[in-house]
C-alpha positions as CSV (number, residue, x, y, z in Angstrom):
1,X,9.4,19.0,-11.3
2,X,10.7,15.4,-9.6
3,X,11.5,12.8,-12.3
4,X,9.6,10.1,-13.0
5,X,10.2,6.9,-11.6
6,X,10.9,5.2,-15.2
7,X,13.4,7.9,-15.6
8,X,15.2,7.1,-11.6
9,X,15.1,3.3,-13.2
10,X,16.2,3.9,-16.8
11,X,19.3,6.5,-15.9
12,X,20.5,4.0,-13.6
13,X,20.2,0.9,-15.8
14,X,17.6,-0.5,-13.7
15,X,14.7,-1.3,-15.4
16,X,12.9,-4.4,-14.0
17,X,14.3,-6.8,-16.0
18,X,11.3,-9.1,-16.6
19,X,10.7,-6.4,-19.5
20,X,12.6,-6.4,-23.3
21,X,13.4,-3.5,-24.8
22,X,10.3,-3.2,-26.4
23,X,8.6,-3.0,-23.5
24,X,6.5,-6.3,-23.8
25,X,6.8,-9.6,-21.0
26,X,10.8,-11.8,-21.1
27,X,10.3,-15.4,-20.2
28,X,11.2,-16.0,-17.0
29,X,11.1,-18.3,-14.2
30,X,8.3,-18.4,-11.9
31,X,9.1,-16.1,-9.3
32,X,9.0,-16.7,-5.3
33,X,6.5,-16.6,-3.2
34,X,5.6,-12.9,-1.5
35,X,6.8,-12.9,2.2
36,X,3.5,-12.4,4.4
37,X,3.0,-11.1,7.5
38,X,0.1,-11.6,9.7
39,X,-2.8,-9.0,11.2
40,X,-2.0,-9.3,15.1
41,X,-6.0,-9.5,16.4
42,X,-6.6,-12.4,14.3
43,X,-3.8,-13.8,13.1
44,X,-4.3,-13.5,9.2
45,X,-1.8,-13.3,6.8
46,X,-1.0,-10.6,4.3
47,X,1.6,-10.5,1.2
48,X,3.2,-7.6,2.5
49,X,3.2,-5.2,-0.9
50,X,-0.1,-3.5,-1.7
51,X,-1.4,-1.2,-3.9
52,X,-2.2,2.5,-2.9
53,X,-4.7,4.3,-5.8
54,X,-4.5,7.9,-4.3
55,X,-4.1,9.8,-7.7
56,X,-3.1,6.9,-9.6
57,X,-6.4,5.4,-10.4
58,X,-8.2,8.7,-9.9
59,X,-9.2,8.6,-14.0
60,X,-12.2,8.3,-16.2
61,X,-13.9,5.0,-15.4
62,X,-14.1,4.3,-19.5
63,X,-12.5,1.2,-21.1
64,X,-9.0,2.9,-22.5
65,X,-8.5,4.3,-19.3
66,X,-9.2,1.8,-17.2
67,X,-7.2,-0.7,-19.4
68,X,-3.7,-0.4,-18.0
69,X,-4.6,-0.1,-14.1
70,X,-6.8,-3.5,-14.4
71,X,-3.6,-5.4,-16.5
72,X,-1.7,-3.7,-13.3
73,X,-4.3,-5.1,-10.7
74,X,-4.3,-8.7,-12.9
75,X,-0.7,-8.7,-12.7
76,X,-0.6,-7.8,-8.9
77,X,-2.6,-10.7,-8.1
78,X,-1.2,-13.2,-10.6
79,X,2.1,-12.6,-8.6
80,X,0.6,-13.1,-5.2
81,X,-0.5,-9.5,-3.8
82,X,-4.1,-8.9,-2.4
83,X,-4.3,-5.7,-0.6
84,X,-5.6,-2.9,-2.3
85,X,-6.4,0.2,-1.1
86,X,-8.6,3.1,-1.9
87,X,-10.9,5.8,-0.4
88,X,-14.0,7.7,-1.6
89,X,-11.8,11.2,-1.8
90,X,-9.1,9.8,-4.6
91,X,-11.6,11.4,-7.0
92,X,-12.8,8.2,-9.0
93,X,-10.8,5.6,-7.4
94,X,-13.7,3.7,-6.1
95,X,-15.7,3.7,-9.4
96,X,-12.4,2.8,-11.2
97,X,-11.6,0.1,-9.0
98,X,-15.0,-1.4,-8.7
99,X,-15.0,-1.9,-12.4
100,X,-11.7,-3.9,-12.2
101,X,-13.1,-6.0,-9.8
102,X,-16.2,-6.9,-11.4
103,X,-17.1,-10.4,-12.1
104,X,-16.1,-10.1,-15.8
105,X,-12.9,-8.9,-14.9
106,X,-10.6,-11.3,-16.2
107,X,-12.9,-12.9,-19.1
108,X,-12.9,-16.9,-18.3
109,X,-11.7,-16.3,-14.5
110,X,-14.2,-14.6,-12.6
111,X,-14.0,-12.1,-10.2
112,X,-10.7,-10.3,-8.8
113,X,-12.5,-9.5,-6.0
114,X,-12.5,-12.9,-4.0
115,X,-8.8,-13.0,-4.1
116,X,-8.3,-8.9,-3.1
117,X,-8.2,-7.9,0.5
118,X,-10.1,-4.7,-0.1
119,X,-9.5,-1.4,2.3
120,X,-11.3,1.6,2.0
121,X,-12.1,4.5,4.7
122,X,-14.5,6.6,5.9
123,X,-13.6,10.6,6.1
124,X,-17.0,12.4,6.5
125,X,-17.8,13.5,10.1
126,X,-21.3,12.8,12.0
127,X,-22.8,9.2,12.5
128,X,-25.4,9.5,9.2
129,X,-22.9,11.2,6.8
130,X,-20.4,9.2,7.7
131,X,-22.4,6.1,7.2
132,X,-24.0,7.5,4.2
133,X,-20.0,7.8,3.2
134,X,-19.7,4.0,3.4
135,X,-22.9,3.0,2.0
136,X,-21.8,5.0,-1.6
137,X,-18.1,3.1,-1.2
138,X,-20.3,-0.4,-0.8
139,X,-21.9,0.5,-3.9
140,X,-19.0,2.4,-5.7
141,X,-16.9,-0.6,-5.3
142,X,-19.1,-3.1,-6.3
143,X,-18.8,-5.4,-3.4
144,X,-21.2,-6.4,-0.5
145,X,-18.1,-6.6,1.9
146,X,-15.3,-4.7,2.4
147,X,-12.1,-6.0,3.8
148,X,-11.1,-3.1,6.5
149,X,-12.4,0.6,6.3
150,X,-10.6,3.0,8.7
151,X,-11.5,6.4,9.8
152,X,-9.7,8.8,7.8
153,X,-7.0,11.1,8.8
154,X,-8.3,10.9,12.4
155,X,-12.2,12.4,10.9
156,X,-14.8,12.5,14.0
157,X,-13.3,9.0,15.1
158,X,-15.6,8.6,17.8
159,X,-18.7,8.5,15.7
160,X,-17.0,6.7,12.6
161,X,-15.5,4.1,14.6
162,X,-19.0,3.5,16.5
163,X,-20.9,2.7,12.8
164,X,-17.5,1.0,11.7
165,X,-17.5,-1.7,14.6
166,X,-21.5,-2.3,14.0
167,X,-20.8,-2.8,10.8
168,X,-17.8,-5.4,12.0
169,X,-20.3,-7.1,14.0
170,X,-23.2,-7.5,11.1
171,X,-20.4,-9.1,8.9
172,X,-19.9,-6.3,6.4
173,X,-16.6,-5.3,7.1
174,X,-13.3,-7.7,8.7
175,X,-11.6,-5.3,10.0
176,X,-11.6,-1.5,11.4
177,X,-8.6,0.9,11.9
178,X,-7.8,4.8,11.7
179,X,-5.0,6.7,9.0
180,X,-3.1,9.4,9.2
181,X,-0.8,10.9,6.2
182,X,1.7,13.9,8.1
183,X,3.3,13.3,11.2
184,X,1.8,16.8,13.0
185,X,-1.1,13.3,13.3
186,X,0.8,11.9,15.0
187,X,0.3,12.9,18.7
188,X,-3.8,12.8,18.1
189,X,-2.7,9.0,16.2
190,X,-0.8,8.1,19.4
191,X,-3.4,9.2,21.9
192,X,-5.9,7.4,19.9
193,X,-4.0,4.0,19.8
194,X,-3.9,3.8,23.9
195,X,-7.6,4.4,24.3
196,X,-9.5,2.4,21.6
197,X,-9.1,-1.3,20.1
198,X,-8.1,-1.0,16.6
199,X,-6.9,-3.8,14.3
200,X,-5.2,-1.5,12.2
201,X,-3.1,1.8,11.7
202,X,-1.9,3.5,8.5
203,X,0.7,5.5,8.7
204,X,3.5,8.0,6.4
205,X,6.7,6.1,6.5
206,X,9.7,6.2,4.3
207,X,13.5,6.1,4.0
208,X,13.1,9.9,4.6
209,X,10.4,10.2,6.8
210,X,11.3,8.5,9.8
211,X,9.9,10.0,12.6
212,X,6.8,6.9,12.9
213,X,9.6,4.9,13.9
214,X,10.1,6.7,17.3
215,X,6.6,6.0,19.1
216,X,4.1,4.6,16.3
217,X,5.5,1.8,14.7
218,X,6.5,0.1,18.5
219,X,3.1,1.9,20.1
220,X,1.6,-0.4,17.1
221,X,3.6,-3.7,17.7
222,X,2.6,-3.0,22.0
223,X,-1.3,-2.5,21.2
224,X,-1.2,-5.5,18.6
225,X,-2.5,-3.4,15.5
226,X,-1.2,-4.1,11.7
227,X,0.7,-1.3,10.2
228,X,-0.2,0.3,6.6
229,X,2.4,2.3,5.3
230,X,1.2,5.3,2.8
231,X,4.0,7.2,0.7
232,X,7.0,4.6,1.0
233,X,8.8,6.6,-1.4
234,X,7.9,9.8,0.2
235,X,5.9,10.9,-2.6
236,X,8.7,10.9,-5.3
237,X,11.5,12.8,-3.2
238,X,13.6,9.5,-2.7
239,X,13.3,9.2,-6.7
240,X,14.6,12.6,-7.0
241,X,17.4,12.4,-4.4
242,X,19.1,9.2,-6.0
243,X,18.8,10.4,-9.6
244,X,21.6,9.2,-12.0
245,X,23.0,7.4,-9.5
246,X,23.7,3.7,-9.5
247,X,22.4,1.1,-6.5
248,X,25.5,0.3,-4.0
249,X,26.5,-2.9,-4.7
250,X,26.1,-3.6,-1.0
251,X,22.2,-3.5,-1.6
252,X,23.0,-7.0,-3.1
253,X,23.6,-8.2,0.8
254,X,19.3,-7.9,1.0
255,X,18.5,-9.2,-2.3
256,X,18.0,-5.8,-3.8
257,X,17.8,-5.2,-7.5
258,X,16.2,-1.8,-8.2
259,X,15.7,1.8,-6.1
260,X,12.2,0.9,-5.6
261,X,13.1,-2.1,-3.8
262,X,15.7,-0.4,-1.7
263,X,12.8,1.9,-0.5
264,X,10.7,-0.4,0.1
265,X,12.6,-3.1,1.9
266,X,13.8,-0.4,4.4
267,X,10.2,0.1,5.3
268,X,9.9,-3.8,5.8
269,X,12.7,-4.0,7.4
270,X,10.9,-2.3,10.7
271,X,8.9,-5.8,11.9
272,X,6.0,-3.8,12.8
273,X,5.6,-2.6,9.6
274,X,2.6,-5.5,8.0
275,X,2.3,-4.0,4.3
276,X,3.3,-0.7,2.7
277,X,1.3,0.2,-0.2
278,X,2.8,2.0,-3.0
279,X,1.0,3.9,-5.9
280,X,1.3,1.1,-9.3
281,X,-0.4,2.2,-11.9
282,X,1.3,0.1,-14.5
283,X,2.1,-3.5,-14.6
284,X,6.2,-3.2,-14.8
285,X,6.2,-0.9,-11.6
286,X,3.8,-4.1,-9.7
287,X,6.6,-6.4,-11.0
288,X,9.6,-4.5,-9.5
289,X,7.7,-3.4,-6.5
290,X,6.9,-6.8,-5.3
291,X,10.2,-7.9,-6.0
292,X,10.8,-6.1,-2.5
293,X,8.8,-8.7,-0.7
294,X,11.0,-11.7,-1.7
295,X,14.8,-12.7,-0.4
296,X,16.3,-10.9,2.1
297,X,15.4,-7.7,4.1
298,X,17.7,-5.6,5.7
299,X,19.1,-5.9,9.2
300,X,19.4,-3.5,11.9
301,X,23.3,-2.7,10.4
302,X,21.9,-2.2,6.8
303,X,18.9,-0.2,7.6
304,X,21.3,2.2,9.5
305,X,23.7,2.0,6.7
306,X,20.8,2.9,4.0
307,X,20.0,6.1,6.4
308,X,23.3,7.2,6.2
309,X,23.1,6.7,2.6
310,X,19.7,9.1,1.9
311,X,20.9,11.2,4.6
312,X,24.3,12.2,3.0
313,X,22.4,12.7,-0.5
């Protein structure tokens, strides 16, 4: 069984280090702004860490269970992050998220949801089941617009993408794209991107999974489309390849303070790479996780350095 993250972090001295021993918030000073990048077709701007919720937030939608994802989500977007992103086959995902986002969310403050870029997808093939899909995410989610919904894992993308753009044009949606999760996608992914107008791709991506690199990630950057990244930490094998083993001290050359934050500033280190979005299901994790988006990324050099690194491992 691969080790959990705390135990990667805690065997190598490298808990985030806003947290005392007990567990409970250090004082410390405000930290940076998030670095942002910007969706090509329009221009907007995202923080470029956001929050996955496959398995994470598939739980009970009752009070104790929901209570340490929504001090997660509060903490995400008290640091800066928006981009959240779900689907209605993570199990209760939706439900659970659509209660965190509520209006009573944060008692005093109003809703989460007008400061969350919201994604969801649609995974269901034909025109009425898939828009039947979306109509039970509108309502699952608690929200009369959703930020982007993309077809999911290439499903019937010819009739999904048909109800996704009318649903662009009445308003209800901002943006439209397609996901894929394994790179045997990848040659129906590329063949995809050359023939429709999408404003987004998601895409598997990680230290040790770097195949997207060779014709999807510059494909992307060529066709103008933003580029999710799912499993940045190649769903707990990096974790398990570096553990007991302490950071390089050369990581300090691109501001990088914990193993999360080496996997994840690789990933941003490709510039067609907009936002990967890591599982956080606890508040720490969102901490040392965004701590990736500030100071420094990696160069050329250092990405092929950190390569070598995982590689020799």
């Amino acid at each position: 069984m691969p080790p959990s993250r705390r135990a990667v972090l805690a065997g190598a001295g490298l808990l985030p280090l806003s947290l005392s021993r007990f567990g409970t918030p250090a004082v410390a000073a405000e930290p940076a702004a998030l670095l942002r990048r910007p969706i090509p077709s329009t221009g907007e701007t995202l923080p470029v860490i956001g929050i996955g919720t496959s398995r994470r937030y598939e739980v009970e939608p009752t009070a104790e269970a929901i209570a340490p994802l929504r001090e997660a989500v509060q903490r995400f977007v008290a640091l800066g992050g928006s981009v959240i992103d779900t689907a209605p086959s993570y199990g209760t995902a939706e439900d659970v998220l659509g209660l965190i986002l509520a209006p009573d969310g944060i008692p005093g403050q109003g809703s989460l949801r007008e400061k969350v870029f919201l994604c969801s997808k649609v995974g269901t093939p034909g025109r009425e089941a898939g828009a039947a899909e979306i109509a039970r995410s509108f309502k699952r989610l608690n929200t009369g617009m959703i930020d982007l919904i993309a077809v999911h894992n290439l499903i019937d993308p010819s009739a999904n993408l048909a109800t996704l753009r009318e649903l662009k044009a009445q308003k209800k949606i901002r943006y439209v794209g397609v996901t894929v999760w394994r790179d045997s996608q990848f040659g129906d992914l590329e063949a995809l991107m050359k023939r429709e107008t999408l404003d987004v791709i998601q895409v598997n991506y990680a230290l040790d999974d770097r195949r997207a690199a060779e014709r999807i990630l510059p494909l992307a950057a060529e066709r103008g489309m933003a580029v999710m990244v799912n499993v940045p930490f190649g769903r707990d094998r990096l974790f398990k390849a570096v553990q007991g083993r302490a950071l390089p001290a050369w990581t300090a050359e691109f501001d990088c303070a914990t193993w999360p934050q080496f996997f994840l500033k690789y990933v941003l280190g490709h510039a067609a790479v907009t936002c990967p979005i890591p599982g956080m299901a606890k508040a720490a994790y969102v901490e040392d996780n965004l701590g990736a988006a500030r100071g420094r990324l990696p160069d050329a050099a250092q990405r092929t350095r950190m390569e070598a690194f995982v590689d020799a491992l």
